[in-house]
C-alpha positions in Angstrom: 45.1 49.8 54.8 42.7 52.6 55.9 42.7 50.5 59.2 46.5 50.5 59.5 46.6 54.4 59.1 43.9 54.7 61.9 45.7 52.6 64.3 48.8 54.8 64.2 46.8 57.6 65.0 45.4 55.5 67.5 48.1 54.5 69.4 48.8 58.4 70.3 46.0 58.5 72.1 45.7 55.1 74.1 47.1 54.0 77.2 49.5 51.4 76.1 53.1 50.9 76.9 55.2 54.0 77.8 58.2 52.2 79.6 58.4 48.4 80.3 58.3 47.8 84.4 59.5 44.6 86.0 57.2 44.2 88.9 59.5 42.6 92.3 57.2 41.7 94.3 58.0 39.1 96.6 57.3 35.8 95.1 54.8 33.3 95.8 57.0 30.0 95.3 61.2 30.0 96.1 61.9 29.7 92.0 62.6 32.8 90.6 64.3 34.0 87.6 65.4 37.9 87.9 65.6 39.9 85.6 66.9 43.8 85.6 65.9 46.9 83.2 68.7 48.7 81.7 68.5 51.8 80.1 70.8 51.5 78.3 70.0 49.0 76.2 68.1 48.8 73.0 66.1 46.6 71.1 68.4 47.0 68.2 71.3 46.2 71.0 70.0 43.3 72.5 70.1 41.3 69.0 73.3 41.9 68.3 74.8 40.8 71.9 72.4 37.8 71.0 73.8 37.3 67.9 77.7 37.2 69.2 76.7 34.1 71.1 74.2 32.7 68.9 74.6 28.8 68.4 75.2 29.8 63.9 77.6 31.6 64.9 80.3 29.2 64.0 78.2 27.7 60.9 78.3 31.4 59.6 82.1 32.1 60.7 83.0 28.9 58.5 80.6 30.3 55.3 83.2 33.2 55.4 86.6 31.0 55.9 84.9 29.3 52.7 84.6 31.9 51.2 87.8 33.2 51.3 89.3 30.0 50.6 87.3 29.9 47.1 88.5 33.2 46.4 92.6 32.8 47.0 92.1 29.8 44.5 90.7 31.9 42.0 93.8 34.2 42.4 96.2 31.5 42.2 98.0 31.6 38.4 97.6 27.4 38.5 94.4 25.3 38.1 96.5 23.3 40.9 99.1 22.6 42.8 102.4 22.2 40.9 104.7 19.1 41.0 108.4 18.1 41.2 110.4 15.1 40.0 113.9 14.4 40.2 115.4 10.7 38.4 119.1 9.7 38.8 120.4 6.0 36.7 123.5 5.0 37.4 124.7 2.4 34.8 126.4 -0.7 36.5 129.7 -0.2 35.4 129.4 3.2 37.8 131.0 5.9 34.5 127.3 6.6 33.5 125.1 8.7 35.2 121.7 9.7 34.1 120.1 12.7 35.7 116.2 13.9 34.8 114.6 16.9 36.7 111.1 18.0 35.8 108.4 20.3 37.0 104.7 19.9 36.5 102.3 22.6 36.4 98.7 22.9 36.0 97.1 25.5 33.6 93.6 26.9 34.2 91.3 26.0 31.1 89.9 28.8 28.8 87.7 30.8 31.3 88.3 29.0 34.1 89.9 30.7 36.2 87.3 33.9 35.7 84.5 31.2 37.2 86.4 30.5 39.8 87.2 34.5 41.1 82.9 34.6 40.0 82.5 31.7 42.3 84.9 33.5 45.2 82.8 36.3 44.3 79.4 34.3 45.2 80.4 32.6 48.4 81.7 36.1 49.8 78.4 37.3 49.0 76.4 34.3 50.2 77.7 34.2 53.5 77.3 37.8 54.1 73.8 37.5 53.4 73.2 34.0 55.2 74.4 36.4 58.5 72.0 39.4 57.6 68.9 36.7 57.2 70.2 35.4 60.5 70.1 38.1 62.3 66.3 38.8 61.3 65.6 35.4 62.4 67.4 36.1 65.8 65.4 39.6 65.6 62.0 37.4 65.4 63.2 35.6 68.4 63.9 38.5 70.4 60.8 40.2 69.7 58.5 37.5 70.3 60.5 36.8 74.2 60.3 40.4 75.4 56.5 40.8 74.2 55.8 37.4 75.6 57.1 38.3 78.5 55.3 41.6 78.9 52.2 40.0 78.1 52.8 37.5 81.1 54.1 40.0 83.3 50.3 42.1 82.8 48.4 39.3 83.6 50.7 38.8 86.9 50.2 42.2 88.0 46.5 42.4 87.1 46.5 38.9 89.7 48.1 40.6 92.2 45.9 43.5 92.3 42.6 41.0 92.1 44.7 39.7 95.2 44.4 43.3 96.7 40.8 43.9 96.1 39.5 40.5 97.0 41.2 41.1 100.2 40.0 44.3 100.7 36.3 42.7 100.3 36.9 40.0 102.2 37.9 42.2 105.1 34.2 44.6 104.6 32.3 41.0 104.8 33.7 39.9 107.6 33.5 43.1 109.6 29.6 43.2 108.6 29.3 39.4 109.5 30.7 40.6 112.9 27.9 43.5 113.2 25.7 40.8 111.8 24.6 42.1 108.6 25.9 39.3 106.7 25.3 35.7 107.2 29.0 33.4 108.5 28.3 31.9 104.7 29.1 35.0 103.1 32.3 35.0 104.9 33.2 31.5 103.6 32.5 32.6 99.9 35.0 35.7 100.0 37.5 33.8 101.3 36.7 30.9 98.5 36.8 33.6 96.3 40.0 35.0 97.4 41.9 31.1 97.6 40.9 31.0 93.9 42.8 34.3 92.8 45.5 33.5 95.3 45.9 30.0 92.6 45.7 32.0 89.7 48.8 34.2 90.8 50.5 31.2 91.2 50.2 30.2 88.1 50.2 33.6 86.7 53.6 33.9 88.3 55.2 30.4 86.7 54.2 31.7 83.7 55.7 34.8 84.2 58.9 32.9 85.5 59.0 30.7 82.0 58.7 33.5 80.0 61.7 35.2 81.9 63.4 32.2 81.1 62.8 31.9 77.4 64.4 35.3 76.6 67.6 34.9 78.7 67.6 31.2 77.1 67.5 33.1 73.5 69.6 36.3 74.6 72.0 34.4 77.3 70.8 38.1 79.5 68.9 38.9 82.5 68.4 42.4 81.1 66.1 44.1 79.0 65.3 47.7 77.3 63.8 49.8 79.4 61.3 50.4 76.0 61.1 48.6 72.9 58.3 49.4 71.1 58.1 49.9 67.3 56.9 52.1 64.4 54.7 50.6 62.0 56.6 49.9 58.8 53.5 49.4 56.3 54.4 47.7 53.1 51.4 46.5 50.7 53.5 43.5 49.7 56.4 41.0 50.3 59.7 43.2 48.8 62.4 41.4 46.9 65.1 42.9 49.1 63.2 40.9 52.2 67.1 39.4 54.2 65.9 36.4 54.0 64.4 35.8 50.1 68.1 37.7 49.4 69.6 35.3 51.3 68.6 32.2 48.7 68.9 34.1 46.1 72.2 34.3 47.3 72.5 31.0 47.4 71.2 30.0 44.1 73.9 32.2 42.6 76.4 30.7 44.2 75.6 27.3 43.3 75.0 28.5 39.6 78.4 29.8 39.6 80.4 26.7 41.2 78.4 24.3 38.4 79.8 26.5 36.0 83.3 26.8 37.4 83.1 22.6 37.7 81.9 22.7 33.7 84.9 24.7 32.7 87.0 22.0 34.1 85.9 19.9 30.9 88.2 16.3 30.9 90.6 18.0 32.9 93.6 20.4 33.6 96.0 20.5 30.5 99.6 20.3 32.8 102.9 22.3 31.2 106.1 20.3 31.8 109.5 22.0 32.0 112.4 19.6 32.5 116.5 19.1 32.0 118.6 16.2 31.3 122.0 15.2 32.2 124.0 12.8 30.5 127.6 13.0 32.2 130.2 10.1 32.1 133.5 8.9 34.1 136.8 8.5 32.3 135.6 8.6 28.7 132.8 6.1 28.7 131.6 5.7 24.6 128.1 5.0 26.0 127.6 8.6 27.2 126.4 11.5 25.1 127.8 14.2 27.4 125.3 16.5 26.9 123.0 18.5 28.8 119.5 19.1 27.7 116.0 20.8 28.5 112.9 19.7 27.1 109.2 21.3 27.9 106.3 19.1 27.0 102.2 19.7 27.2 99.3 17.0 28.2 96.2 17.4 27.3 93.0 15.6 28.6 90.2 14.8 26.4 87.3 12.4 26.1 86.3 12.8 29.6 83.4 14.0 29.9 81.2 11.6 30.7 82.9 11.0 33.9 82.5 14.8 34.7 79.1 14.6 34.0 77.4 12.9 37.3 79.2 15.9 39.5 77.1 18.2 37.3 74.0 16.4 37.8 74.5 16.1 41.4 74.7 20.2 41.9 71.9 20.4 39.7 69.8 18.8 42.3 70.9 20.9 44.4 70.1 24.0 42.5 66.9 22.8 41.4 66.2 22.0 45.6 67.0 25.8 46.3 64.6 26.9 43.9 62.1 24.9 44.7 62.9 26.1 48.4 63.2 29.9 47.1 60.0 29.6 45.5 58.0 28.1 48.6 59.8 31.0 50.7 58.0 33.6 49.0 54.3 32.0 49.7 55.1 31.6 52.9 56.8 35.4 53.5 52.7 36.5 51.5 51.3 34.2 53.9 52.9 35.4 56.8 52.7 39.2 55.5 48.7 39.2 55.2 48.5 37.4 58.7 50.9 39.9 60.2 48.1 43.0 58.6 45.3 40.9 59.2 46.3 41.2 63.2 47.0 44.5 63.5 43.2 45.3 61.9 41.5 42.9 63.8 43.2 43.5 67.6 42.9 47.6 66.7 38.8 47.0 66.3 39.9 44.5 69.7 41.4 47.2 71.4 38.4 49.7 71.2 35.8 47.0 72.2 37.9 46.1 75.0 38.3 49.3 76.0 34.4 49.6 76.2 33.9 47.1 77.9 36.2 47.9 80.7 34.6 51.3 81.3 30.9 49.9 81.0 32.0 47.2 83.4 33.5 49.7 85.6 30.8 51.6 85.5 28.3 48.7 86.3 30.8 47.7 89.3 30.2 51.4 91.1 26.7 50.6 90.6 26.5 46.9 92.4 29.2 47.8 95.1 26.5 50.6 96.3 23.5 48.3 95.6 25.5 45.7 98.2 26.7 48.4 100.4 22.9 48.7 101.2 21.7 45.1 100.9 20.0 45.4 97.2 22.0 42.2 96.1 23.8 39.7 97.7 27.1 39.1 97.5 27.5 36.5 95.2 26.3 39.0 92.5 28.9 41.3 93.7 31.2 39.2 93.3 30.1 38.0 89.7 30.0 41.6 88.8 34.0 42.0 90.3 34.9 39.1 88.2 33.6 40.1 84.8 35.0 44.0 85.7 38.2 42.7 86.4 38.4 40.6 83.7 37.4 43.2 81.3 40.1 45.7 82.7 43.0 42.6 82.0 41.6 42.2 78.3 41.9 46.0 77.8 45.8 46.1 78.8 46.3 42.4 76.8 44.8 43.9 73.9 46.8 46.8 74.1 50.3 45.0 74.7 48.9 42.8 71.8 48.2 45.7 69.6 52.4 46.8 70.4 53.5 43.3 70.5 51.3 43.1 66.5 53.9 46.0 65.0 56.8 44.1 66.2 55.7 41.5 64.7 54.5 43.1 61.3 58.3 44.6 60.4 59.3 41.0 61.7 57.3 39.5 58.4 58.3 42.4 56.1 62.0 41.9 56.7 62.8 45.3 59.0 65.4 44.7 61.7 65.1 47.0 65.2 
């Protein structure tokens, strides 16, 4: 952790990333895929316009109508919906008429209807949850796009300016092969030279181009922040309140709560029936009572467990499942944790070799460009000596977008949103 402490203090005095800038050059091939800086937007911006057109959108819009539906059950004052009957006999001499009327109602058993609000209760809970891990997950791809595509976009610029110097070289070798310091071969190898970074911009460019690609693919936009960088959040472990181990926890509750909502439902739902009679005759018929009469009546299910039993048994896979999945969340959010520190120690200790090696290497270049200038080495050495320099300078400014790109990813694996 000393290391971590250091690099913060580091990173106030190194060159890194101030603003993000789009280079527009003209390109090398016709495919192109713009895109803009606006200042206006944020990191923290960017994932939520992600997030409104997200494909889980609609997954986590229906967790909610679930929800909700679970929840206006639990309200209701009957285990179910209620039912109506209505029976008329007519005897066949047409003076005796019958008339029943009943209605059925379902009665919550003893506790039930508490599991069921608990159960509401859950679901609301769960799906609010399931949208905050979703959004860290969205947050993850975000990150890793516009860092992706700032690393590309360095290692496109550093091949344009190779581009420049190369040409710049070939033009002083062929103006001393014209005064006929330099043999026509030397010529030929500055220009070989020069074809060779012209290819590596090409493809330095593509790259570029996919990586432009892959965050409006993610973000469905062709803008960005005009900075995104991040403040080290430095936790020594995995918290519990990480979105996404919340999330199945979430989960797990919920499912404990619907197999205890379904065990309340025991054999069945004991039904309450309220119903009238009618007994009415035409002139004087002995075979009616002519009366009028109400009755209530109460069924009770037993003896059914065993059917209730596989239902059960089936959510306790379930449950069991999401533990099994909780508990293999948390080794991987460790794992993922210690990688996350491990890479911000080891590209810090990177970024100070690197940025060594570019200044010895600059330093050797001045010396070799005069040693050429007066026809100590020949150009082939020279141009060894530009390769390794340049090099060197393009792993100082990876490292450092690396070392930015590193933080980012570090709150990503400790569960802190932008």
């Amino acid at each position: 952790m000393f290391v971590l402490n250091l690099f913060i203090k580091a990173l106030t005095v190194l060159l890194l990333i101030a603003t993000v800038a789009i280079a527009e050059p003209k390109p090398t091939v016709a495919h192109e895929d713009p895109i803009e800086i606006d200042k206006s937007l944020t990191l923290a911006k960017v994932v939520d316009l992600t997030m409104e057109k997200f494909p889980d959108m609609a997954w986590l819009q229906s967790l909610e109508e679930e929800a909700t539906a679970i929840k206006q059950r639990g309200e209701s004052w009957t285990a179910g919906a209620s039912q109506a009957g209505l029976r008329y006999q007519n005897m066949t001499s047409g003076t005796v008429h019958y008339v029943d009327a009943i209605v059925q109602v379902p009665l919550w058993n003893l506790g039930q209807r508490d599991a069921e609000k608990e159960r509401g209760i859950k679901a609301e809970n769960s799906a609010d949850l399931q949208s905050a891990a979703t959004k860290l997950r969205i947050a993850g791809l975000v990150r890793g796009a516009l860092w992706d595509m700032e690393l590309q976009r360095i290692r496109y610029e550093q091949a344009r300016a190779e581009i420049n110097i190369f040409e710049q070289l070939l033009a002083k070798v062929e103006r001393r092969v014209e005064l006929g310091d330099l043999p026509r071969a030397d010529a030929l190898l500055a220009q070989t030279e020069l074809l060779q970074k012209l290819s590596t911009l090409t493809l330095a460019e593509a790259e570029l181009m996919h990586a432009r690609k892959r965050y409006s693919s993610i973000t469905q936009l062709t803008k960005v922040p005009s900075a995104y960088q991040e403040k080290l959040v430095g936790l020594k472990k995995i918290e519990f309140n990480h979105p996404t181990f919340v999330a199945i926890n979430s989960q797990i509750e919920r499912k404990q709560a619907e197999i205890n909502a379904l065990k309340l439902v025991g054999s069945g739902q004991t039904n309450l029936t309220v119903g009238v009679n009618s007994d009415r005759t035409q002139n004087n018929d002995p075979r009616s009572n002519q009366t009028e009469s109400f009755n209530i009546g109460v069924n009770i299910p037993f003896g059914g467990s065993e059917h209730l039993q596989p239902h059960v048994a089936a959510l306790n896979v379930e449950l069991n499942r999401l533990i099994a999945d909780r508990e293999q969340l948390f080794r991987n959010l460790e794992l993922a944790h210690h990688e996350a520190e491990h890479n911000l120690e080891v590209n810090q200790a990177e970024l100070e070799i690197a940025n060594e090696l570019k200044r010895v290497a600059e330093e050797h270049l001045g010396m070799m460009q005069l040693s050429f200038s007066v026809g100590e080495i020949n150009l082939m050495e020279l141009l060894r000596v530009e390769s390794r320099t340049q090099q060197a300078i393009l792993s100082a400014k990876e490292r450092a977008i690396m070392s930015e790109r590193d933080i980012a990813l570090y709150n990503q694996a400790v569960g802190v949103l932008p």
